[in-house]
N, C-alpha and C positions, 0 to 999 in steps of 0.2 A: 504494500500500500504506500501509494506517496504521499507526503503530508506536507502540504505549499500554503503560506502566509501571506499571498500579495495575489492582487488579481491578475497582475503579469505571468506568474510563476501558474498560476489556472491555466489561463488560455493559451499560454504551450502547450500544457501534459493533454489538454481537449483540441487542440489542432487536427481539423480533417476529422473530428469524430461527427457523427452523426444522431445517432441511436443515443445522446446519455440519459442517463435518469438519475434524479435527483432526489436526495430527502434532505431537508433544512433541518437545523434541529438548535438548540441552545447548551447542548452539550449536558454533562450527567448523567450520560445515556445506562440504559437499561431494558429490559426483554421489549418492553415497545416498541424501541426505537433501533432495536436490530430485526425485530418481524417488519417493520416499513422498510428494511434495506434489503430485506431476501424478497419482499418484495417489488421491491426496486428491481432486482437482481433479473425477475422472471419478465420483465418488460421492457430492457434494455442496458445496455454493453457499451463502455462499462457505467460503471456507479459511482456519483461523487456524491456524497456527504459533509454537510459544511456543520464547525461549530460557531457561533458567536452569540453572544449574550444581547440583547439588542437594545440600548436604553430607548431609542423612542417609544415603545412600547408600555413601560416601565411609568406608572405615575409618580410624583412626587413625594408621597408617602407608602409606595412598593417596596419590594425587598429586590432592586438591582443589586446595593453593596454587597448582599450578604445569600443571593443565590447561588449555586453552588458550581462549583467551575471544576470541575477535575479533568482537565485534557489527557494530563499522561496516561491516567487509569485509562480514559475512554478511547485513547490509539491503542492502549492493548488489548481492551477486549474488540474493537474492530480487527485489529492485526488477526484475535484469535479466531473471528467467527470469516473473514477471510470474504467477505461481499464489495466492499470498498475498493473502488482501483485508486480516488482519489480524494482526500479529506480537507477541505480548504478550512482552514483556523487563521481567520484574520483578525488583527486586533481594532481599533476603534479609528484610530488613524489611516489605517487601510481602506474602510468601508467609509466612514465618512470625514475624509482631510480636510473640508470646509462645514460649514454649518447645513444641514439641509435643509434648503428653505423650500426646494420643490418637493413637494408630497401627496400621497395619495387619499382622497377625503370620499368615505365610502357613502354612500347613502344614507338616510338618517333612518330610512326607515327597514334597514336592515343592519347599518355598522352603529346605530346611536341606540339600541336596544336591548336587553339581556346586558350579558359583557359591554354590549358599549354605554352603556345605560351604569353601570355601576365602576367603572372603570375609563372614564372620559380620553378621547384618545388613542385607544390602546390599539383597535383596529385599524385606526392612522398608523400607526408605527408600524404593526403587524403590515400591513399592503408598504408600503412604503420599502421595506426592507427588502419582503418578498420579490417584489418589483426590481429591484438592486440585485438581487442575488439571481436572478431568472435573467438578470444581464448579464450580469459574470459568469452562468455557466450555462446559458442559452441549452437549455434542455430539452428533450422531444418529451419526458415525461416527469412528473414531480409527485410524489406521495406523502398523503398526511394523513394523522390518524382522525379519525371520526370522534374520539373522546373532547377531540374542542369542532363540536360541530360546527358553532356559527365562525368561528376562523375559516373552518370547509367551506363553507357557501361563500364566503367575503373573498377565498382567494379565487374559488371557482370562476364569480362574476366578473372578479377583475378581469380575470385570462379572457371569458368570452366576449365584453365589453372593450380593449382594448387589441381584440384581436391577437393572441399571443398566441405563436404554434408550440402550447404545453398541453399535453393531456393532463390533467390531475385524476390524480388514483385514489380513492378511499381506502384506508384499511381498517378494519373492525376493532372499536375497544379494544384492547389488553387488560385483564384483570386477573388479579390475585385471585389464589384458590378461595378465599373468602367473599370475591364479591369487589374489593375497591378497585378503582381504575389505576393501572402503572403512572406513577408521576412523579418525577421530579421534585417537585415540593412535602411527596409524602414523607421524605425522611425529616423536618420539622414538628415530625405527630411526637409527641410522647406516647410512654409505651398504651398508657390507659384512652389516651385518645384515638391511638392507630388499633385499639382492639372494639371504638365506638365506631368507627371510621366508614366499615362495611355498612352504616346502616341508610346511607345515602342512597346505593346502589337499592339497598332493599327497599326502601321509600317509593322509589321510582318503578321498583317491580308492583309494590302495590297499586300505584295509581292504574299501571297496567293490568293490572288484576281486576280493577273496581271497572273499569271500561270494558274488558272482555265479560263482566260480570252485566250491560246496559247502561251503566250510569252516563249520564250525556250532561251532564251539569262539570262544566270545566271549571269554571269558579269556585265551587263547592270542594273539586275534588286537589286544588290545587290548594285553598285555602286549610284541608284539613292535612295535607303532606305536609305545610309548612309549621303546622301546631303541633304536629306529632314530632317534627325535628327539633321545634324548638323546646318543646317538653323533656327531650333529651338533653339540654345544653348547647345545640345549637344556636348560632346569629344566620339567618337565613337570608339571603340576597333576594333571591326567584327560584321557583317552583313553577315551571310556565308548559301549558298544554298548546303546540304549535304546528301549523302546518309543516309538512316534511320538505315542501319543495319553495318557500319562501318565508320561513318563520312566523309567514302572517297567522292573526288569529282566526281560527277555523266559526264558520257561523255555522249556524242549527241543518241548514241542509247539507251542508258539506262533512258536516259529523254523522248525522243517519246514514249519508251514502258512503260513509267505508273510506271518508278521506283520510290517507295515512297521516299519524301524526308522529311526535316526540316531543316528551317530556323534558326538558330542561333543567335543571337546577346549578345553583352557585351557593353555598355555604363555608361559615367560619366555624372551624372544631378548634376551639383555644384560637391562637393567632396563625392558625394554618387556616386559606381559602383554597376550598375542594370546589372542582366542577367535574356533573357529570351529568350525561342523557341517556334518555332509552329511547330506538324507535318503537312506534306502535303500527301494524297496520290490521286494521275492523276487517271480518271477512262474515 
């Protein structure tokens, strides 16, 4: 695996390629973020993976300082699982040597809602970067996981919207044999909190459970996942029951008729913020 710190030292080792496929990642990686690479893997030759931590993204009261950076570890378990042809770890001065004043400003009524709704920005930075790095390594295909769904749809739109020749790839949650989503921020849980942790996932099974069960009241059902989380100790952001193919909120006919939805949620376990979803589709 080669591992190049400048976007010059990139687009040598990518000269004349064609086919690459790409996973973005923030580094700290873990079984998620090496199932996106073998997934990468089955879609195009060869594979680069980039780390960089991204402040635009990051609010003013986030944890940038203090997220977790481990590159050396994370070149050797790429080195070990052997998917990576090429690893771009650029520092901040690489990626952005002047101020970036040009950016990407998603729709409000898809990038200023959920996460953009609680997190002002962040979706700016997220497209912004994405956009930056989809230059530097001009990819035929890019993969993200599904556990930050509404980032899926944000980077999706841009691509179609600006016309970019990237396929983006889904790949399916990662979870622990209990239930939580692989994250990066999980190792912040304490031990008592990361064993309350799975009941996010299971919240979200339930809401799935009350809908396969008839209930067609989203407010109700949305209202009473966030009483139950917070009955537990959580600080709960959203609980949100949303269309699959525009986050918009579903009306009365499009719920009778079997419109696919997902669950959403954003919660605080102690000063850890967990996001996760479920699809649903009515049959």
């Amino acid at each position: 695996m080669k591992v190049v710190h400048t976007i010059e030292e990139l687009r040598d080792q990518l000269r004349g390629q064609l086919r690459v496929a790409f996973v973005p990642t923030m580094g700290n990686l873990h079984q998620a973020h090496l199932s996106l690479m073998k997934l990468a893997r089955q879609h195009g030759d060869p594979v680069v993976a980039s780390i960089f931590v991204n402040r635009l993204q990051f609010g003013p009261n986030e944890d940038f300082d203090r997220y977790p950076r481990t590159l050396e570890q994370d070149i050797e378990k790429l080195e070990r699982e052997r998917d990576v042809y090429v690893l771009f770890a650029p520092n901040e001065r690489e990626m952005y040597p002047e101020p970036q004043s040009f950016q990407i400003q998603p729709p409000t009524d898809l990038g200023g809602i959920l996460e953009g709704e609680f997190r002002p920005g962040f979706f700016t930075g997220v497209s912004t970067v994405v956009l930056k790095l989809f230059s530097c390594v001009q990819p035929s295909v890019a993969v993200f996981g599904k556990k930050d769904y509404q980032q899926l749809m944000v980077v999706r739109n841009m691509c179609r919207q600006f016309q970019l020749p990237v396929n983006i790839l889904a790949h399916e949650t990662v979870r622990d044999q209990d239930g939580l989503a692989l994250s990066s921020r999980n190792m912040y849980l304490q031990p008592a909190e990361r064993a309350e942790a799975p009941q996010l996932y299971a919240t979200l099974q339930q809401v799935q459970a009350e809908l396969a069960a008839g209930s067609t009241d989203l407010a109700a059902l949305e209202a009473q996942a966030r009483s139950h989380l917070a009955s537990r100790g959580w600080e709960v952001d959203y609980i949100a029951l949303r269309r699959q193919r525009d986050l918009g909120i579903p009306v009365d006919d499009e719920i009778q008729a079997g419109e696919p939805l997902v669950v959403l949620a954003a919660a605080k376990l102690g000063a850890t913020r967990l996001i996760d979803n479920l699809e649903i589709c009515k049959h």
